[in-house]
C-alpha positions in Angstrom: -12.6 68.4 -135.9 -15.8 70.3 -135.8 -16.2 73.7 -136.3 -17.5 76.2 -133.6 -21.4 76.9 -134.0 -22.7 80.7 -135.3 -23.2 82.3 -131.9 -19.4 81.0 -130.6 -17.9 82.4 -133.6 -19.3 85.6 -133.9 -18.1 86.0 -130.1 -15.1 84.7 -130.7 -14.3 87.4 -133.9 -16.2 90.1 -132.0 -13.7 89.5 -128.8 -11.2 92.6 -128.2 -10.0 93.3 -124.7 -8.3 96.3 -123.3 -6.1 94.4 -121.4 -4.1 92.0 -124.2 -2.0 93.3 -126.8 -3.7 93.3 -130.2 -1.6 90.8 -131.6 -2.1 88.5 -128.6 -5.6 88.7 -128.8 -5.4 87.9 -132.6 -3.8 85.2 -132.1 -6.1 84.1 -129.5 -8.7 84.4 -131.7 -7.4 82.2 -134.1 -6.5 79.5 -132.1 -10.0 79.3 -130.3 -11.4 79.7 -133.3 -9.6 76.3 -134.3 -10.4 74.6 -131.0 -14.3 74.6 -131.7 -15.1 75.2 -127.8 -19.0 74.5 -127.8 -20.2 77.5 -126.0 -19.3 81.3 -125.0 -18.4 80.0 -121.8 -15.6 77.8 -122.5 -14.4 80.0 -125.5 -14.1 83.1 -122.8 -12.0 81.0 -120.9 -10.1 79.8 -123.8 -9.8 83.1 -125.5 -8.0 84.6 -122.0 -5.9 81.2 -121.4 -4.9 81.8 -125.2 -4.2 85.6 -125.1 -2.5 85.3 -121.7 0.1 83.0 -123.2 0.5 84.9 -126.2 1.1 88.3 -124.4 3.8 86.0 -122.3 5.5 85.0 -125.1 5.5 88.7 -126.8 7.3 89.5 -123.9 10.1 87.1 -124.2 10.2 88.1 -128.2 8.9 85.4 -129.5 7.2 85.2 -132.9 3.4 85.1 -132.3 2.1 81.8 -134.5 0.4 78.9 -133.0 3.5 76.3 -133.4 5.6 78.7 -131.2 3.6 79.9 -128.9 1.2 77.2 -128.0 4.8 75.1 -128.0 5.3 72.6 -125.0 7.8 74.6 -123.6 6.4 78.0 -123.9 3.3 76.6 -122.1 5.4 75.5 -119.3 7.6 77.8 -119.3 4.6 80.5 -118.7 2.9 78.5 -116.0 6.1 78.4 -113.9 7.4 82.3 -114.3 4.4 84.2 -115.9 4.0 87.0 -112.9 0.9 88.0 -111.1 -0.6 84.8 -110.9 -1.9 82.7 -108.6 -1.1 78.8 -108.2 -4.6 78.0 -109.0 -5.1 80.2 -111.8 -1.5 79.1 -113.2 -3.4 75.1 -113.3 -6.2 76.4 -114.5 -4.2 78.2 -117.4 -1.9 75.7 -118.3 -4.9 73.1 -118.5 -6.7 74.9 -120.9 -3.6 76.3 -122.9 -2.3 72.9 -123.7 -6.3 71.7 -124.3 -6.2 74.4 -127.2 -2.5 73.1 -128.0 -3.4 69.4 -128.5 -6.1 70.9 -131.2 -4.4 73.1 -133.1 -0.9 72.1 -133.1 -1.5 68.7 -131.8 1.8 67.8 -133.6 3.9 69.1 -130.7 1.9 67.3 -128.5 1.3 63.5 -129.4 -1.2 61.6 -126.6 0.4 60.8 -123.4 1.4 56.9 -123.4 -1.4 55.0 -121.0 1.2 53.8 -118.3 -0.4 50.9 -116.2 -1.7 52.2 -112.6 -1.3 49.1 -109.5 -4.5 49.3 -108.1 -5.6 48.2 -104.3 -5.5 44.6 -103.6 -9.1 43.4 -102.6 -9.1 42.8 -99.0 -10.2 39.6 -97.8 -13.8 38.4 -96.4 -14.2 38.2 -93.1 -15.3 33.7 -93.8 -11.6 34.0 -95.9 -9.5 35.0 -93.0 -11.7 32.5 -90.5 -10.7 29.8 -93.2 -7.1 31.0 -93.2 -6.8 30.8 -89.4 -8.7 27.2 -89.1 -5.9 26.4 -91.8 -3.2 28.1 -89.3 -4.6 25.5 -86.3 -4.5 22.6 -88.6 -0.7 22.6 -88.9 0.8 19.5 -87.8 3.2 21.4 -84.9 3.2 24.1 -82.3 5.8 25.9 -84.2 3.6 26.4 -87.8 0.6 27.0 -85.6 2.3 29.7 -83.9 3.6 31.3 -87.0 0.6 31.0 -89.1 -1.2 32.0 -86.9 0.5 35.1 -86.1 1.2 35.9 -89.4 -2.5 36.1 -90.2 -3.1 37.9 -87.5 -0.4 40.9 -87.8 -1.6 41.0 -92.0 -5.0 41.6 -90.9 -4.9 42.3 -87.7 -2.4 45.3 -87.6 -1.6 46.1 -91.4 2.1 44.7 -91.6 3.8 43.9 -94.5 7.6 43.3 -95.6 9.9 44.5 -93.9 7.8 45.5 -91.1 6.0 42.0 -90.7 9.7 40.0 -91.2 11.1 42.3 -87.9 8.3 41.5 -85.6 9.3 40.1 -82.3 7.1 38.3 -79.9 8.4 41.0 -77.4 7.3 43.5 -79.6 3.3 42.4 -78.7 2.2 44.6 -75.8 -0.4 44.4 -74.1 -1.0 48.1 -73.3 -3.0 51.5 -73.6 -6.3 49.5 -73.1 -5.7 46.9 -76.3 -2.5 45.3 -78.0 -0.1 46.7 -79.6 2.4 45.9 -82.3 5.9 48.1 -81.7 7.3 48.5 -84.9 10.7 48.8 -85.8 13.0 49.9 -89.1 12.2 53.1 -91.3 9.0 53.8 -90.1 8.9 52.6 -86.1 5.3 53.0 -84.5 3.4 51.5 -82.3 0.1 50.1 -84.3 -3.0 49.0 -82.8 -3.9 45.7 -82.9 -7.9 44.8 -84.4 -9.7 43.4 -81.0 -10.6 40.5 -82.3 -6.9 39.4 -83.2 -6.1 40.0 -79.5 -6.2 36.3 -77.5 -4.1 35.2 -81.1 -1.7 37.4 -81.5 -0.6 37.3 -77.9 -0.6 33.6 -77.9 1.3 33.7 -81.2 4.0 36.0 -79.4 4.0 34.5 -75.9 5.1 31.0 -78.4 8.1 33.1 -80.2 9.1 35.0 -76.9 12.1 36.6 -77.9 12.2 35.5 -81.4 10.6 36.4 -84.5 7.0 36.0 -85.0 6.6 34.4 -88.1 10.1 32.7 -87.6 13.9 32.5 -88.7 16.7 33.8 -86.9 17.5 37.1 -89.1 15.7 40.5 -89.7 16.7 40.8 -92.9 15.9 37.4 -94.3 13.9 37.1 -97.3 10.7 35.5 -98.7 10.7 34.0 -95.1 6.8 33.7 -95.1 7.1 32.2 -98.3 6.5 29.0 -96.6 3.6 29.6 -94.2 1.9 31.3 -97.4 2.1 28.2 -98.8 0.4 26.0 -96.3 -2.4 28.3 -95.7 -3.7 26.8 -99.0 -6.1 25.1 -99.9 -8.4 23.9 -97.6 -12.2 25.2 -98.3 -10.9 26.4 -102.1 -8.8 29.1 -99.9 -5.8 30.7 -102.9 -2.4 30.8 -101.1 -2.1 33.6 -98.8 -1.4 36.9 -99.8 0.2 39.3 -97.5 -0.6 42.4 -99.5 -4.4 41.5 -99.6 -3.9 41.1 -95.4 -2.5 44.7 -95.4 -5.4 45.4 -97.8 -8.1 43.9 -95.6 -6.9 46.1 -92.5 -6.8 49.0 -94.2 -10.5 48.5 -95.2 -11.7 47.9 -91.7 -9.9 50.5 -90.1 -11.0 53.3 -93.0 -14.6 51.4 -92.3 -14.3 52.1 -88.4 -13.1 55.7 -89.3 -15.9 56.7 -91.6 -13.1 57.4 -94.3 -15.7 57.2 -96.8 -18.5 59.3 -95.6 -16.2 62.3 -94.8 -14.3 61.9 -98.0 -17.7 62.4 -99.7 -18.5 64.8 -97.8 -15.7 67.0 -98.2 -16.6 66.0 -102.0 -12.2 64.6 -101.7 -11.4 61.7 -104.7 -7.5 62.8 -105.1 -5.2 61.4 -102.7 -2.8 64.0 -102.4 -5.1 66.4 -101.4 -5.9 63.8 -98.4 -2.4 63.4 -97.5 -1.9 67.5 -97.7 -4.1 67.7 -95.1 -2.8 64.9 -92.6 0.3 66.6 -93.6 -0.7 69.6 -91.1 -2.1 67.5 -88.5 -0.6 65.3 -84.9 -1.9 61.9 -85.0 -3.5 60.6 -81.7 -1.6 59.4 -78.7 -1.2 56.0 -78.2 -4.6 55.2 -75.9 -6.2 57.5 -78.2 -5.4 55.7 -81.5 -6.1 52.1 -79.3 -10.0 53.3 -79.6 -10.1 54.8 -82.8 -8.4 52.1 -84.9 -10.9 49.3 -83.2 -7.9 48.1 -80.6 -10.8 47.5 -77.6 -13.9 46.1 -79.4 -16.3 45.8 -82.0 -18.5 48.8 -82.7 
């Protein structure tokens, strides 16, 4: 580890607030002094994270050395009931408390194991999904054109997947609010706009299955029951067997496209997710004509 330049040590030894116990701030000192920050800067913020912690743990009697105070659970223990703080501040804190922790008793605090992150699928081109829907009018009956056809078309069109794609009715197709939409049943029941150019499709698709289910079989909760109509929408023009997470996928990226998801999130300078859904958290999504227009339910832009 390297060692703290001149000027940062000689602020770090020279550092004696008012406000910290001495032998909070002694300990800071030492322990900032072993982290080797690499400017005044971050050792002033160091130096109060440390001395903060240490004055907590004072008051709950504990001794004052770096392998008890600077202790896993004394860090989170202080974030979670130090008083007088606020949430940001207690982040803030705790991110540089166990920063100097991981230096000094690093010990206690072994690196966190890299746990694998599922990433979005990549959405299909727009030539893929005209190849998969010349494949869905090449099947040898009505029956598989129908399906294909209207699987394809609910994946990419409106977004479904599982559960919600295997429930879909032909009754559940409307043709309403100034575009199409899918009524979705089972945990999460909506009504989803349908992309324009799905429209003549999808209502053709449903008109075919009338009462019945969409993409076929006689039972909502059936399983793998596209399995089938993946298969034969593959293929033709190098096309990989169908994926109904990338159709969910490709959806998703026109709709966010049509939205302007991308310029506002960097504009509002927003990476994290939760902070996006914190925000939708607090607002009423549009009414049904409303969302029709927004989501491209009555043409192109």
């Amino acid at each position: 580890m390297s060692e703290a330049g001149p000027e940062v040590a000689g602020y770090i030894a020279a550092w004696r607030p008012v406000s910290v116990l001495p032998p909070a701030a002694a300990l800071a000192r030492l322990v900032v002094e072993r982290a080797a920050p690499p400017g005044r800067k971050r050792a002033g913020a160091l130096l109060w994270s440390a001395a903060r912690l240490a004055d907590f743990a004072a008051s709950l009697g504990l001794e004052l050395v770096p392998e008890v105070v600077f202790h896993p659970s004394v860090i989170e223990r202080f974030a979670l009931a130090a008083p007088g703080l606020s949430d940001p501040a207690r982040r803030v804190l705790r991110t540089n408390q166990r920063f100097i922790a991981r230096r000094v008793v690093p010990q206690l605090h072994p690196p966190d194991a890299v746990l694998p992150r599922e990433r979005a699928k990549a959405p299909y081109s727009a030539a893929e999904i005209a190849g998969y829907l010349a494949l869905a009018d090449a099947q040898p009956t009505a029956a598989r054109r129908a399906r294909a056809a209207g699987l394809v078309c609910l994946g990419a069109g409106a977004g479904l997947i599982r559960g919600d794609l295997r429930q879909i009715r032909g009754t559940d197709v409307i043709a309403r609010s100034g575009g199409v939409i899918v009524a979705v049943r089972g945990a999460r029941p909506r009504a989803v706009p349908v992309l324009a150019r799905y429209h003549a499709r999808l209502l053709a698709a449903a008109a075919f299955a009338g009462a019945g289910l969409v993409t076929g079989g006689a039972e909502t909760a059936r399983k793998n029951v596209t399995a089938r109509l993946n298969a034969s929408l593959a293929g033709g023009g190098g096309l990989p067997r169908l994926d109904t997470s990338r159709l969910r996928a490709t959806w998703l990226a026109e709709v966010a496209d049509l939205l302007g998801l991308a310029t506002f999130l960097h504009a509002a300078g927003i990476s994290c997710s939760q902070r996006l859904g914190d925000l939708a958290a607090g607002l009423e999504p549009a009414g049904e004509a409303e969302a029709v227009r927004l989501l491209g339910g009555t043409g192109r832009r």
